[in-house]
C-alpha positions as CSV (number, residue, x, y, z in Angstrom):
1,X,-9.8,15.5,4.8
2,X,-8.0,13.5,1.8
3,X,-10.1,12.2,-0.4
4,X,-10.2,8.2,-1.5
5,X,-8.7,9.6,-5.1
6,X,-6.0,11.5,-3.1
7,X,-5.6,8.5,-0.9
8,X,-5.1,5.7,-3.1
9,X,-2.8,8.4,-5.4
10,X,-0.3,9.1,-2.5
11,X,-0.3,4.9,-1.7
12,X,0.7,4.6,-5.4
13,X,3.6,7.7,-4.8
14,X,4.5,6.1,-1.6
15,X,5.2,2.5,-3.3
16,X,6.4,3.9,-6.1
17,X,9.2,5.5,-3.8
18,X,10.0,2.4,-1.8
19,X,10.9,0.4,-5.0
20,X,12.7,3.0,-6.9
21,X,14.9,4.2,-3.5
22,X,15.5,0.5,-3.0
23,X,16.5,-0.5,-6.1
24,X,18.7,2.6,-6.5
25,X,20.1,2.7,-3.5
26,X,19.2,5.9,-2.5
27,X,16.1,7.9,-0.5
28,X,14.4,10.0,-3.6
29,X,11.7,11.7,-0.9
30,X,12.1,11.6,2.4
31,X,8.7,10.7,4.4
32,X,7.6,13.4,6.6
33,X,6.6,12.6,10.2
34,X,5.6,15.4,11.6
35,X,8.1,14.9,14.6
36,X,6.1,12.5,15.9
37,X,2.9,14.0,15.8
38,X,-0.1,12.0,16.3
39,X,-2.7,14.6,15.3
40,X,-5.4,13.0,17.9
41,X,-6.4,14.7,21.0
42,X,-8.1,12.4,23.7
43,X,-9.0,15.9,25.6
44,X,-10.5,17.0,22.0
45,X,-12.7,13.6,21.7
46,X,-13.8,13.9,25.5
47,X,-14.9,17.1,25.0
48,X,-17.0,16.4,21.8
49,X,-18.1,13.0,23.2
50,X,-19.2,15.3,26.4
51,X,-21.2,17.4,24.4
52,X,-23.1,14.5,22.6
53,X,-23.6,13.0,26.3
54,X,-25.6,16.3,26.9
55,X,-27.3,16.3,23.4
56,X,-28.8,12.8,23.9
57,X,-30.3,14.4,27.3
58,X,-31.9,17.2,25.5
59,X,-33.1,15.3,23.0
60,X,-34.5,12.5,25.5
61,X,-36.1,15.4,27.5
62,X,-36.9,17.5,24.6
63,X,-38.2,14.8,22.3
64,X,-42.0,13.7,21.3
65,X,-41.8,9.9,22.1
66,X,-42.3,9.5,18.2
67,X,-39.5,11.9,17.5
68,X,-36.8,10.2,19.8
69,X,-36.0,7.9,17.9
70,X,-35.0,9.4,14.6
71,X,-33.3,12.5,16.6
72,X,-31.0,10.5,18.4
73,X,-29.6,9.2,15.2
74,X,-28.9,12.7,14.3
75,X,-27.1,13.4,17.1
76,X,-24.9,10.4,16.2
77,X,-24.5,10.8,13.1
78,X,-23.1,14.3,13.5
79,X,-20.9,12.4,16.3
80,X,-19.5,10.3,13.9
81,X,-18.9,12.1,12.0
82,X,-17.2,15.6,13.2
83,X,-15.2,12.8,15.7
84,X,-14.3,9.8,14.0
85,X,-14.3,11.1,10.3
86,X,-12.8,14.4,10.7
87,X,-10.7,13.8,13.5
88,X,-9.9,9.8,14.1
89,X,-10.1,9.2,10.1
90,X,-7.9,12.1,9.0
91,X,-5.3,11.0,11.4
92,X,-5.0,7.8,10.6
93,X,-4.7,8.9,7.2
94,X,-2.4,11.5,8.2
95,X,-0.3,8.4,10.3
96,X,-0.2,5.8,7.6
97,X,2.0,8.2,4.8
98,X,3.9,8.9,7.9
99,X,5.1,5.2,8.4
100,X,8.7,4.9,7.5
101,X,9.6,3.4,3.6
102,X,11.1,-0.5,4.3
103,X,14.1,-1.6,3.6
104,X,16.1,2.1,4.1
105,X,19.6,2.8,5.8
106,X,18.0,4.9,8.1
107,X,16.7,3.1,11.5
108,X,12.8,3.6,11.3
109,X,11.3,5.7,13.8
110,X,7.4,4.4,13.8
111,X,5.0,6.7,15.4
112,X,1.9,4.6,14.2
113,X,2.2,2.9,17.1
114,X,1.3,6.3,18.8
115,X,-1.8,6.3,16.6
116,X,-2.9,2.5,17.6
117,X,-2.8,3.6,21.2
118,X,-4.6,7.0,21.2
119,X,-7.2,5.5,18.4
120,X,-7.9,2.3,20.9
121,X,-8.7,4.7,23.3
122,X,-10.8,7.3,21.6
123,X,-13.0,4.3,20.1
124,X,-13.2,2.8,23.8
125,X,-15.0,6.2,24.7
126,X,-17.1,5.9,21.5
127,X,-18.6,2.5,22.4
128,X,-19.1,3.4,26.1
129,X,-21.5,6.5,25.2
130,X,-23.5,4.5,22.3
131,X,-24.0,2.0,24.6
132,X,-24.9,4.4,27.6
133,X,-26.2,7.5,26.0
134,X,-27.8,6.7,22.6
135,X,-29.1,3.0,23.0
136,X,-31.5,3.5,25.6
137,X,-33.2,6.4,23.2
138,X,-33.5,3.8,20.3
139,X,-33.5,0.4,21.8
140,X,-36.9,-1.5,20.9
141,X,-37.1,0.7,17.6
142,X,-35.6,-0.1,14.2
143,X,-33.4,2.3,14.4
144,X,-31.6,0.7,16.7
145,X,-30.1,-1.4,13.9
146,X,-29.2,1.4,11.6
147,X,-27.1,2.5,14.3
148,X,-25.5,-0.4,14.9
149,X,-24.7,-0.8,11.6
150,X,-23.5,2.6,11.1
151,X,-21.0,1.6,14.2
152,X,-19.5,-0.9,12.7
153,X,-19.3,0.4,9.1
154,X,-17.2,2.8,10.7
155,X,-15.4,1.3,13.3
156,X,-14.5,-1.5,10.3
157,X,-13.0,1.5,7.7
158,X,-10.9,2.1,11.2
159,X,-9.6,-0.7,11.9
160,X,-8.7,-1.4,8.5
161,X,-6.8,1.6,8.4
162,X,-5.0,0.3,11.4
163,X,-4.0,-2.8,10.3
164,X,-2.8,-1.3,7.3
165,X,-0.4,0.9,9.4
166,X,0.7,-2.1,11.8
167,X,1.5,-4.3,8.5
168,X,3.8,-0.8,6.9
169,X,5.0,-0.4,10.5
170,X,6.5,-4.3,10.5
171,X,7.1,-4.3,7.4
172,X,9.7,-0.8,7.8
173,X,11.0,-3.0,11.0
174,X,12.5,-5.9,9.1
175,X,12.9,-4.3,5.9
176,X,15.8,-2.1,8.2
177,X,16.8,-5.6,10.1
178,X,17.3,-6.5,6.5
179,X,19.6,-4.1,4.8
180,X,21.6,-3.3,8.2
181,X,22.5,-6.8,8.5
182,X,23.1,-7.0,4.4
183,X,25.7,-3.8,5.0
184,X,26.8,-4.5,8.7
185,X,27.5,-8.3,8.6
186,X,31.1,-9.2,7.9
187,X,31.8,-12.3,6.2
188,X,34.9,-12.6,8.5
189,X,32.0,-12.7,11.5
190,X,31.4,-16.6,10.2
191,X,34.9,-17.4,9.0
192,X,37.3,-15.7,10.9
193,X,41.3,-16.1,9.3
194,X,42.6,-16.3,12.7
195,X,41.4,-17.8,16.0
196,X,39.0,-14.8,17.7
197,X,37.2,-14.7,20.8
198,X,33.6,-16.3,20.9
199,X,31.2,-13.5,21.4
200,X,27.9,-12.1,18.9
201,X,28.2,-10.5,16.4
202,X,28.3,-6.2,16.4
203,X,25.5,-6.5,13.3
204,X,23.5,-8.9,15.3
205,X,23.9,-6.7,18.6
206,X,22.6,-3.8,16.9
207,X,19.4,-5.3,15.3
208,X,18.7,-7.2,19.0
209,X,18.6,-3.5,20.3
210,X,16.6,-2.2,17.8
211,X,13.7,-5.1,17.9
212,X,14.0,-4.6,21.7
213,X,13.5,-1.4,22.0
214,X,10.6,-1.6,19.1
215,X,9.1,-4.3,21.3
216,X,8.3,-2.3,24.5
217,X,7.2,0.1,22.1
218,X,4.6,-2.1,20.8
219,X,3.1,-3.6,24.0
220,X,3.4,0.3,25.6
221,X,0.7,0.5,22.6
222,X,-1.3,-2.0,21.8
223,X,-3.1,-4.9,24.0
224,X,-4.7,-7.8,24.8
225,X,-5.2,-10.1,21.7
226,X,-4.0,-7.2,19.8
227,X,-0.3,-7.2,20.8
228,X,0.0,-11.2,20.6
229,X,-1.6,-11.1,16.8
230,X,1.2,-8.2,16.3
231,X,4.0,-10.0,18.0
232,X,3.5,-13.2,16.3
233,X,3.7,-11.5,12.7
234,X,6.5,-9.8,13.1
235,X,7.9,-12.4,14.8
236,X,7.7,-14.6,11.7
237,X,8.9,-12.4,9.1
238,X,12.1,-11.1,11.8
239,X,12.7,-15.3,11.8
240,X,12.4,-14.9,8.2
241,X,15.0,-12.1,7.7
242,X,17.6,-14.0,10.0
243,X,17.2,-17.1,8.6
244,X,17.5,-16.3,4.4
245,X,20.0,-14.1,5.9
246,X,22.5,-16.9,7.5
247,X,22.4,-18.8,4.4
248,X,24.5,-15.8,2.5
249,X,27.3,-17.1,4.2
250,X,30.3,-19.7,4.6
251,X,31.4,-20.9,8.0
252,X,34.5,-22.6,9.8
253,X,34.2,-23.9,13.0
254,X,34.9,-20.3,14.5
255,X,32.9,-18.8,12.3
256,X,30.3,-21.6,13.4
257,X,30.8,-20.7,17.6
258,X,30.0,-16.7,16.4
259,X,26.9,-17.4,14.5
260,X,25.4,-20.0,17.3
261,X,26.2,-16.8,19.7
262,X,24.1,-14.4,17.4
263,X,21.6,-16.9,17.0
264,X,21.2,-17.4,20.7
265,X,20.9,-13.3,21.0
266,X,18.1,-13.6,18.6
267,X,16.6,-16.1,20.9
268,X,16.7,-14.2,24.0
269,X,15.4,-11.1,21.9
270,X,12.1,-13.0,20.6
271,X,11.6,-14.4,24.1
272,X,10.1,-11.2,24.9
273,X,7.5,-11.6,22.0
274,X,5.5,-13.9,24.3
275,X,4.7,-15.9,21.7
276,X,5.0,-20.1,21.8
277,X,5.1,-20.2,17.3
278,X,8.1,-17.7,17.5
279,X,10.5,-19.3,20.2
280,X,9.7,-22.6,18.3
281,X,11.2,-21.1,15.0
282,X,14.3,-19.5,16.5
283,X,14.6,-22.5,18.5
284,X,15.2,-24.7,15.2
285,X,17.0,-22.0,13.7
286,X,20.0,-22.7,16.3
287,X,19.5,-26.7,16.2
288,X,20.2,-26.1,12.5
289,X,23.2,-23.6,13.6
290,X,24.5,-26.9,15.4
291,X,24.9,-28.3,12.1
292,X,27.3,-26.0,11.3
293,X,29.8,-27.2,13.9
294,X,29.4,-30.6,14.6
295,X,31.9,-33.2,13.6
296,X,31.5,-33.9,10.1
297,X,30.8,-38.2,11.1
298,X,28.2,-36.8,13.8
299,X,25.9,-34.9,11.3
300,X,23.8,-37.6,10.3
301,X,23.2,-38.9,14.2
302,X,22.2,-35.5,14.3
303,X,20.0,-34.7,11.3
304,X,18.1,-37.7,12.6
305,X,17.8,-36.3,16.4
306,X,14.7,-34.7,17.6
307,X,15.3,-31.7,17.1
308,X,15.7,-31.4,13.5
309,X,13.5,-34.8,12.5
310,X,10.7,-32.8,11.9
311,X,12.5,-30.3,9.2
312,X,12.3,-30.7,5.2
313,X,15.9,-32.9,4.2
314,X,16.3,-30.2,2.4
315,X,16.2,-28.1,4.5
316,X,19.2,-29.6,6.7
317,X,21.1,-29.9,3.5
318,X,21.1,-26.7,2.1
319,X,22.2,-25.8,6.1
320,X,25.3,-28.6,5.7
321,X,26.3,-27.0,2.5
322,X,27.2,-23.6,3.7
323,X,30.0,-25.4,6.0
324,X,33.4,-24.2,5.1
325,X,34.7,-28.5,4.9
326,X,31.1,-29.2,2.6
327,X,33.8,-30.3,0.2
328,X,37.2,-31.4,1.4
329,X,35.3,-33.4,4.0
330,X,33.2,-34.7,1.1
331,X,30.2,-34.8,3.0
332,X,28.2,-35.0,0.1
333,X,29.1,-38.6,0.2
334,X,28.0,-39.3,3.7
335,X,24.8,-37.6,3.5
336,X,23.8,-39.2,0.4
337,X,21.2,-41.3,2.5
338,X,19.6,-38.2,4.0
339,X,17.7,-36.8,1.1
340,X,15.8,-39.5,0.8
C-alpha cells in the first residue's frame, strides 16, 4: 500500500506535471490508467465480508459472554482492515493518480467514476454486516462505540478520498472544455466576412458531446444526493468555462445568430444536469447573448427587462462592449445611464 509520504510525494509530482505541461504546452509524463482498471472486486469483498459473516458466528457461539465483546472487535478490525485498507484504500489510491491532468489536448477518459460506483457498493455491504453481524455481539457494551467510531474514521478517510477524485475528475472535464474550445473556436464562428448559414458552432458541437456523454457516465455511477451535489459543481464551473470563454471574442450580427445557437446547445446539454442553479445560469448566459444582437436603440429597454435586471451593470456592459458596432454605433453614449 502507498504510504502517506509516498502519497502526498506523487500529489506534489502530479501537480507539478499539470502546471509545467500547461504552461509549456506539452504532456512531460503521460498518466497511466491502467486501461481502465478499477482494481476493486465486488466478488473479492463478498467473499471476505462472507467469511467475517461466519467469524462473528463462531465467535458468538464460541465466546464466554465476557469475551464477546472484545472478540468481535477483532474480527472487525481485521475486516477493516484486509478489506477496506488493503483493498478499497489502495484502490482509491491507485484511482486518484489515474485521473487525467486538466487542461490537456487529449479528451479525458475518467475511470474514477468506475471507482465511485464499485466503492458505493462495497461500503453498502460493509454497513449491512456491522449492522447485522457485529452489532448484536457488542450492542449494550462500550465497545459498541469504539466500533462505531472506528466506522466512521474509516469510512471518513474514504470518502475523502472520493471527493478528492470527483473534484480531479471535474476538474480534467472543463480543464479539456477549456483548451478545446481555446484551439477549436474560430473567431470567424462570431464574425463571419460573408453572410453564412445560422447553425452551432463545430467547437461547441464537440464539447456538447463530450459533457453528454460524461453525464450518463456520471449518473451510471453515482446516486441519490450524490449525483445532484456532483452535477451542480460541475455544472457551475462548465457555465464558468463558457461564459469567460464568449468574452474572448468580437461579434457582428451573424456572428451574434451563431453564438445564441451555441449557447442554446449548451442549454439543452445542462438540461440533463437536473439541476434548477445550473439552467438558471445558462439561462442568463443567452439573455445576455441577446445583447449581442439587438438593435443598438433597443439595448437599454432591454438591459432593464426581467431578464437581465437582476445582473451586475457591469456585467451587461462588459457583454455590450464585445459587439462588433460598440464604437461606430457609439453606444457608449447611450448607455451612459446604465452604469449607474
Amino acid at each position: 500500500m502507498l504510504t502517506s509520504t509516498g502519497n502526498k510525494f506523487q500529489d506534489l509530482r502530479r501537480d507539478l506535471q499539470a502546471v509545467i505541461g500547461t504552461r509549456a504546452n506539452f504532456n512531460i509524463a503521460q498518466i497511466e490508467n491502467y486501461g481502465g482498471e478499477t482494481f476493486l472486486s465486488e466478488e473479492v469483498s463478498i467473499a471476505l465480508l462472507q467469511e467475517s459473516k461466519l467469524a462473528f458466528k463462531r465467535c458468538q457461539l464460541l465466546s464466554r459472554q465476557s469475551d464477546l465483546p472484545g472478540n468481535a472487535v477483532q474480527i472487525l478490525e481485521s475486516l477493516l482492515h484486509y478489506l477496506m485498507l488493503e483493498h478499497v484504500d489502495y484502490a482509491l489510491d491507485l484511482g486518484l493518480h489515474c485521473v487525467p491532468i486538466p487542461e490537456t489536448k487529449t479528451q479525458p477518459q475518467i475511470y474514477f467514476f468506475d471507482v465511485v460506483q464499485q466503492c458505493n457498493a462495497i461500503v453498502h455491504l460493509l454497513e449491512k454486516q456491522f449492522n447485522d453481524s457485529l452489532v448484536p455481539l457488542v450492542i449494550s457494551t462500550p465497545k459498541h462505540g469504539d466500533c462505531l467510531q472506528k466506522k466512521k474514521y474509516l469510512l471518513e478517510q474514504i470518502e475523502m478520498k472520493l471527493d478528492i477524485g470527483l473534484d480531479r475528475s471535474i476538474n480534467a472535464i472543463v480543464g479539456w472544455v477549456k483548451i478545446y474550445l481555446q484551439t477549436e473556436q474560430k473567431r470567424t464562428d462570431f464574425k463571419p466576412e460573408t453572410d453564412t448559414d445560422t447553425l452551432a458552432s463545430p467547437a461547441c458541437l464537440a464539447v456538447v458531446q463530450f459533457v453528454g456523454s460524461t453525464v450518463d457516465r456520471i449518473r451510471d455511477s453515482l446516486d441519490g444526493k450524490n449525483v445532484e451535489s456532483l452535477m451542480t459543481e460541475l455544472g457551475v464551473r462548465f457555465h464558468r468555462v463558457v461564459y469567460e470563454h464568449l468574452q474572448q471574442f468580437q461579434y457582428n450580427s451573424a456572428g451574434a445568430m451563431c453564438v445564441i445557437c451555441d449557447v442554446n446547445e449548451y442549454r439543452k446539454c445542462v438540461k440533463e444536469f437536473k439541476v434548477p442553479l445550473v439552467n438558471s445560469l445558462f439561462d442568463a448566459l443567452h439573455a445576455l447573448c441577446n445583447l449581442l444582437l439587438v438593435k443598438p436603440e433597443n439595448l437599454k429597454q432591454v438591459c432593464t427587462g426581467d431578464q437581465l435586471s437582476g445582473l451586475d451593470r457591469s456585467i451587461l456592459l462588459n457583454f455590450i462592449q464585445l459587439r462588433a458596432d460598440y464604437k461606430t454605433q457609439k453606444l457608449a453614449n447611450s448607455l451612459r445611464g446604465l452604469a449607474t
